[in-house]
C-alpha atoms as a printed R data frame, in Angstrom:
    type eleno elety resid chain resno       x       y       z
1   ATOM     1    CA   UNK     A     1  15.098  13.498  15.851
2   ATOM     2    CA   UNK     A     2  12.951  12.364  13.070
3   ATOM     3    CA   UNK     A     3  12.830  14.106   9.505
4   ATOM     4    CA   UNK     A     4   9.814  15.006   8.242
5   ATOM     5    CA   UNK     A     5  10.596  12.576   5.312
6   ATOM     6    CA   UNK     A     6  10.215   9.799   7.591
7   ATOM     7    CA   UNK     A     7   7.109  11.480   9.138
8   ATOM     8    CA   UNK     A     8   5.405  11.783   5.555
9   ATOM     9    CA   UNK     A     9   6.395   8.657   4.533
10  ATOM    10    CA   UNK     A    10   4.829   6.871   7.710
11  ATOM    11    CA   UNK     A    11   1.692   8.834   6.738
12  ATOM    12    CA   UNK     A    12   1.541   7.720   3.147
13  ATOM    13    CA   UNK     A    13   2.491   4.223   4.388
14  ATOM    14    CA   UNK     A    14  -0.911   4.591   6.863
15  ATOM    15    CA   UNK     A    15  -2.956   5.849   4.381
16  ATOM    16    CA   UNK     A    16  -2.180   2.792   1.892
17  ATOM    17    CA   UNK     A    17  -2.945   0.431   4.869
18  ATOM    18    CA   UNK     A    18  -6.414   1.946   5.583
19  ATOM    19    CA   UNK     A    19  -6.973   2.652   1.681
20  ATOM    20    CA   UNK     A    20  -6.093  -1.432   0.929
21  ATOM    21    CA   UNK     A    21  -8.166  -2.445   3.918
22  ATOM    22    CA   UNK     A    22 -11.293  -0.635   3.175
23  ATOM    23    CA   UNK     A    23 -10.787  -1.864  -0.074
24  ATOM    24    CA   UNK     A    24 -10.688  -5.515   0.488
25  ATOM    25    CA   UNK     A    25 -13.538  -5.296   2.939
26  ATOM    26    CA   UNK     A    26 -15.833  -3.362   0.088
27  ATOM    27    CA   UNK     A    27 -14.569  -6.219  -2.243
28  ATOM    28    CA   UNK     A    28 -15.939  -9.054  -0.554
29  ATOM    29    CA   UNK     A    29 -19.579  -6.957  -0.271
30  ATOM    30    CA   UNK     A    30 -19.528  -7.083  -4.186
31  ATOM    31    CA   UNK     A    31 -22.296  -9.657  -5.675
32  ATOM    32    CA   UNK     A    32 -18.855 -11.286  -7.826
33  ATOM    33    CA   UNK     A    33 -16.939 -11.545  -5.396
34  ATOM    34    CA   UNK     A    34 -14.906 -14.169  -7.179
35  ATOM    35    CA   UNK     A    35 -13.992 -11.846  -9.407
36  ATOM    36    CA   UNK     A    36 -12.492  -9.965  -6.865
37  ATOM    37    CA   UNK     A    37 -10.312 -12.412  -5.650
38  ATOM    38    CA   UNK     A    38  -7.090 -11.121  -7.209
39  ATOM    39    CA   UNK     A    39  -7.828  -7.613  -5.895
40  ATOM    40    CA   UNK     A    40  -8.602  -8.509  -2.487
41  ATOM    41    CA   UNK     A    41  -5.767 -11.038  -2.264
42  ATOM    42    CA   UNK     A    42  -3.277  -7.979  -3.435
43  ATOM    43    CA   UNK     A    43  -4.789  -5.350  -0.942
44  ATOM    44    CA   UNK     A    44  -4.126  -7.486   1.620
45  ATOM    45    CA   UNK     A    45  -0.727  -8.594   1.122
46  ATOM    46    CA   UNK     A    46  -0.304  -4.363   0.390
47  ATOM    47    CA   UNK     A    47  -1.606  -3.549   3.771
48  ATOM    48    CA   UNK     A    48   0.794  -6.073   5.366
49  ATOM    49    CA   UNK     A    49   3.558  -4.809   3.472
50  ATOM    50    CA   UNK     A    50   2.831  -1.480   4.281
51  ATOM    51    CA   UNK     A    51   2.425  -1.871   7.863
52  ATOM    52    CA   UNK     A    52   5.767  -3.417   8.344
53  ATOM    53    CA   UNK     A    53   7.468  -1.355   6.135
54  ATOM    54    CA   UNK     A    54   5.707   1.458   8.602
55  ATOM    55    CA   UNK     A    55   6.998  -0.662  11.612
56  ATOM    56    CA   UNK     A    56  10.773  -0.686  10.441
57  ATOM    57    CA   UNK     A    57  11.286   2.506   8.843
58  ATOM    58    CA   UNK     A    58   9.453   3.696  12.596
59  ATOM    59    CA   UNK     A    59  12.609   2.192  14.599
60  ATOM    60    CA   UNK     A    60  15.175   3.170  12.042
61  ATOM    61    CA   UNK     A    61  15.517  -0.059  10.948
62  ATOM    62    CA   UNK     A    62  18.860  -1.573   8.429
63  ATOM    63    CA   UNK     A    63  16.497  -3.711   7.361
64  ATOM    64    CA   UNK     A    64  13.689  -0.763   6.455
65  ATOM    65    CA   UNK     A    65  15.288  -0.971   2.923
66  ATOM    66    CA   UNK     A    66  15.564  -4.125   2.356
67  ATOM    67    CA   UNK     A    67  11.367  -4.499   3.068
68  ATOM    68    CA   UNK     A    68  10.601  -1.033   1.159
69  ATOM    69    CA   UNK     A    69  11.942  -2.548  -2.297
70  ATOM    70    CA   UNK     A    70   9.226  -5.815  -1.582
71  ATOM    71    CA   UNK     A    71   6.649  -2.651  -0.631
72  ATOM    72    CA   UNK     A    72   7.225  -0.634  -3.710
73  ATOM    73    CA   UNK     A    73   6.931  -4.141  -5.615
74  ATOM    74    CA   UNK     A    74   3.437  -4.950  -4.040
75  ATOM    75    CA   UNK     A    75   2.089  -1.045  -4.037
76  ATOM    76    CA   UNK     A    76   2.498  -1.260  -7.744
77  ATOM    77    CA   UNK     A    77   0.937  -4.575  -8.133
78  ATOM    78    CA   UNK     A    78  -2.367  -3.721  -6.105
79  ATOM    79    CA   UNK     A    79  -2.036  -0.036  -7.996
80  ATOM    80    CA   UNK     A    80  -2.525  -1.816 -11.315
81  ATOM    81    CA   UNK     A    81  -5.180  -4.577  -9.783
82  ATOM    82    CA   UNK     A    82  -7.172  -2.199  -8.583
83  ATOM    83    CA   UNK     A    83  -7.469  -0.027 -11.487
84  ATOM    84    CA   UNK     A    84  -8.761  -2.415 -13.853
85  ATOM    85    CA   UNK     A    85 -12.344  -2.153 -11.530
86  ATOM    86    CA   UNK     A    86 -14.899   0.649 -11.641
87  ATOM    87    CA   UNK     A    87 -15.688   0.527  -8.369
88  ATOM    88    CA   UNK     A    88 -15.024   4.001  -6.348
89  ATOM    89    CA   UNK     A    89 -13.096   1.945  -3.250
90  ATOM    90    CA   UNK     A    90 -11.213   0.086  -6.099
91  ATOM    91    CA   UNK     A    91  -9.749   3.330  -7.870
92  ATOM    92    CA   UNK     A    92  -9.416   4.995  -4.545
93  ATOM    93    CA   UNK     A    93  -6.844   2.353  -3.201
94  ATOM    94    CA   UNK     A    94  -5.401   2.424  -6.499
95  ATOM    95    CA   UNK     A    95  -4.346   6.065  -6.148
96  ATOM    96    CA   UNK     A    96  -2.932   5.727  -3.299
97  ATOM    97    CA   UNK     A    97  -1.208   2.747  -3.857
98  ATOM    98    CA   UNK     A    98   0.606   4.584  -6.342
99  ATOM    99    CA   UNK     A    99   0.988   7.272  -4.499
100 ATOM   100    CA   UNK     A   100   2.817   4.982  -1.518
101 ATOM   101    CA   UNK     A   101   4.924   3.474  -4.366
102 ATOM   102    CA   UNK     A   102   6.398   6.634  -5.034
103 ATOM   103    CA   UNK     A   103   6.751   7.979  -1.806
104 ATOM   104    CA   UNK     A   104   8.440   5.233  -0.745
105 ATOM   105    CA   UNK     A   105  10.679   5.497  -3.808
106 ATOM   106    CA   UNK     A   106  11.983   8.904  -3.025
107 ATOM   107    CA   UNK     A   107  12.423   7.732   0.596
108 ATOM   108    CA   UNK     A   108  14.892   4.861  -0.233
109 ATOM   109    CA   UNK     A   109  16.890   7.875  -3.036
110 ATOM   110    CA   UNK     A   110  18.045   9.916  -0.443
C-alpha cells in the first residue's frame, strides 16, 4: 500500500512539472527571450528531473534516492532563476519549485 507521503510527494513532484513547463513555454512568448535563456533552460531540465524522480519514487524505486538528491539540486536552481524575473509565470514556478525542493527533502528524511 502506498503512504500518503509518497502520494503528496508525487503531487508536488506533478505540480513542479506543469509549473516549470508553463513556465518555459510563457518564457519563450517574452519579446527578450534571450534573456530568458537561463530560466527556460533550468525549467526544463526541472521538469525532467521531476518527472523521473515522479517515475521512480512511483515503482518504489532503490534508485528513487539517488535521483531525488539531483531533483532537490535542480528545484533549487530553477527556484532561484526564476525569482530574479517579474513575470507572474516566473515567480509562480519559483514557488513551487521551492516548494518541491522541500517536499522532496522531507521525503528522503524519513
Amino acid at each position: 500500500m502506498r503512504s500518503d507521503k509518497t502520494n503528496g510527494l508525487e503531487h508536488v513532484l506533478i505540480k513542479c512539472i506543469t509549473a516549470c513547463e508553463t513556465c518555459a513555454t510563457l518564457c519563450l512568448q517574452e519579446d527578450d527571450v534571450k534573456m530568458m535563456a537561463r530560466c527556460i533552460q533550468l525549467d526544463r531540465d526541472c521538469a525532467d528531473i521531476c518527472m523521473l524522480t515522479a517515475r521512480l519514487v512511483g515503482r518504489n524505486s532503490e534508485h528513487a534516492k539517488h535521483v531525488m538528491k539531483e531533483c532537490i539540486e535542480i528545484c533549487k536552481a530553477c527556484e532561484a532563476e526564476c525569482a530574479k524575473h517579474s513575470h507572474e509565470h516566473c515567480q509562480h514556478c519559483s514557488a513551487i519549485c521551492r516548494e518541491c525542493a522541500q517536499a522532496c527533502e522531507i521525503w528522503m528524511k524519513g
